[in-house]
N, C-alpha and C positions, 0 to 999 in steps of 0.2 A: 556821903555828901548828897545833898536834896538839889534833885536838876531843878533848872528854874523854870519859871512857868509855861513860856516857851513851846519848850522843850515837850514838857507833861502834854502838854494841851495837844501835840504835834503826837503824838505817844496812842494818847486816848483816841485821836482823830481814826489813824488804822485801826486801833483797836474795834473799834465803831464799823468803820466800813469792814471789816473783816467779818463781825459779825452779823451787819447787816445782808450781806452778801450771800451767808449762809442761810439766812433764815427766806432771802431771796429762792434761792436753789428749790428750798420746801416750800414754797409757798406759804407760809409760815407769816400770816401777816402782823406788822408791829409798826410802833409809832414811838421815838427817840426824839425827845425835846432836849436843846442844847442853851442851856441859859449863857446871856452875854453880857453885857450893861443893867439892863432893866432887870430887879431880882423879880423873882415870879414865885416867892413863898406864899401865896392865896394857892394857887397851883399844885407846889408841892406838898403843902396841907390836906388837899385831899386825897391823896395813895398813900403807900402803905411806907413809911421810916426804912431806908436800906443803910445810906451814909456808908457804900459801898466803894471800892477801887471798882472802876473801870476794866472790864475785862468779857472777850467777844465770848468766854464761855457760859460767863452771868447775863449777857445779856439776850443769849439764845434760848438761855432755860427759863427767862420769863415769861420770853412767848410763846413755849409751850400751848398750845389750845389745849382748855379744859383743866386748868389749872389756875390755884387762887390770884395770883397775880397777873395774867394773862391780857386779861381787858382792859382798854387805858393806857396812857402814856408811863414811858419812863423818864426823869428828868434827870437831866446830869448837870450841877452844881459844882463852881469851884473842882472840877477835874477829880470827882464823886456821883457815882449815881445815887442821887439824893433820896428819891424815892420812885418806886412802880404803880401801877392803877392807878393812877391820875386821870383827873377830870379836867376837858380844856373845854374852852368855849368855842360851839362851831362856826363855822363863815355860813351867813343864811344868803348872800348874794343868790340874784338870782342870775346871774349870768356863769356861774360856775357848772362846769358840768355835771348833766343829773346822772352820768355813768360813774362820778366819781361817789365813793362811799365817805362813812360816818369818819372815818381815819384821817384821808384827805379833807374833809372839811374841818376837822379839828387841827390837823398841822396849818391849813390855812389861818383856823381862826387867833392860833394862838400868835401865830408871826405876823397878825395884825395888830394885836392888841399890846404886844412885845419886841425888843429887837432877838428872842428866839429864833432861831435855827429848828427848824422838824424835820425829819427822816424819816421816811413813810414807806413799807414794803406790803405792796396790793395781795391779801389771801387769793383772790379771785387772777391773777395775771404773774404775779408773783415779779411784778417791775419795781423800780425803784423811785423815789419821787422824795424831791425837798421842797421847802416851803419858806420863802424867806420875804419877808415884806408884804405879807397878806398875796405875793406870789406860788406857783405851782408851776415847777421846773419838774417834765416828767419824764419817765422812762430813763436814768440816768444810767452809765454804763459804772465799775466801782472806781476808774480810777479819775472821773467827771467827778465824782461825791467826794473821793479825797481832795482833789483841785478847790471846789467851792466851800468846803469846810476849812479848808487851809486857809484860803483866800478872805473867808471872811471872819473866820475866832481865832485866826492865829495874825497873820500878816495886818490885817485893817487895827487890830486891839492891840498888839505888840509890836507899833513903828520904831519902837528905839533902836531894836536890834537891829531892823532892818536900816534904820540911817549910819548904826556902826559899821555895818556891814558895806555900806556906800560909802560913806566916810574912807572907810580902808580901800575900796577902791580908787574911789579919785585920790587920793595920795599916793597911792602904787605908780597910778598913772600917772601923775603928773613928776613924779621923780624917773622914772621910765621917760617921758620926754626929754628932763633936763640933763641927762646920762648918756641920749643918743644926739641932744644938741648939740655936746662937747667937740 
């Protein structure tokens, strides 16, 4: 039986920060765009065709340095890593920090021009940093990155469940009052 979307997307999210985490450890710098609403196939036209399952051990062998797919974003599409070495467009602001590298201005630029999610692990510091709204939330610790991923490709895009889910509460509740009103 095929879990529902949900689910997947909740699935892939650890999946992500699991392998973000580790490429953390190594220092190991990478950049993980998470498509939302707005499709960003100009984006994924430039890297290389994967149409992968999601999984922290594909996406730690990408970013291998010195390796063909290495440089460049990877984009995850429909709960698929769509494609690797991608090209995004950078954030030229000048108020952004000049410590920050080509990675963070690319996760910035692309969560400007998109409602994308980017995940950003520093080669140079080896911290972690997302990029959501032409914003840069840095140094996140992994279980911060699971939180705002949840928070914003699961819970903000899939309220149904969550109203089913509140639904079945206040009627618990409310039959739980008229049970101890008796």
């Amino acid at each position: 039986m095929d879990k529902d979307i949900a689910s997947r997307t909740k699935e892939d999210i650890y999946k992500i920060s699991i392998a973000v985490t580790e490429l953390a450890k190594s220092k190991t710098g990478a950049l993980i765009v998470i498509e939302r609403d707005i499709r960003i196939k100009d984006i994924i036209s430039t890297g290389v065709e994967m149409m992968s399952e999601v999984s922290p051990q594909l996406l730690v062998n990408i970013f291998v340095p010195n390796t063909p797919l290495h440089d460049g974003a990877v984009v995850i599409s429909d709960n698929k890593i769509a494609a690797a070495a991608c090209m995004l467009p950078l954030a030229s602001d000048a108020d952004i920090a000049k410590e920050l590298g080509t990675r963070h201005r690319a996760a910035i630029g692309i969560s400007k021009e998109s409602d994308s999610i980017a995940v950003v692990v520093s080669e140079e510091t080896g911290k972690i940093s997302v990029a959501k709204d032409g914003i840069l939330i840095a140094d996140v610790r992994e279980d911060v990155l699971k939180k705002i991923l949840i928070s914003n490709i699961v819970t903000k895009r899939f309220p149904e469940k969550n109203e089913q889910k509140e639904n079945y509460w206040q009627k618990l509740k409310i039959k739980f009052k008229k049970e101890n009103n008796k």
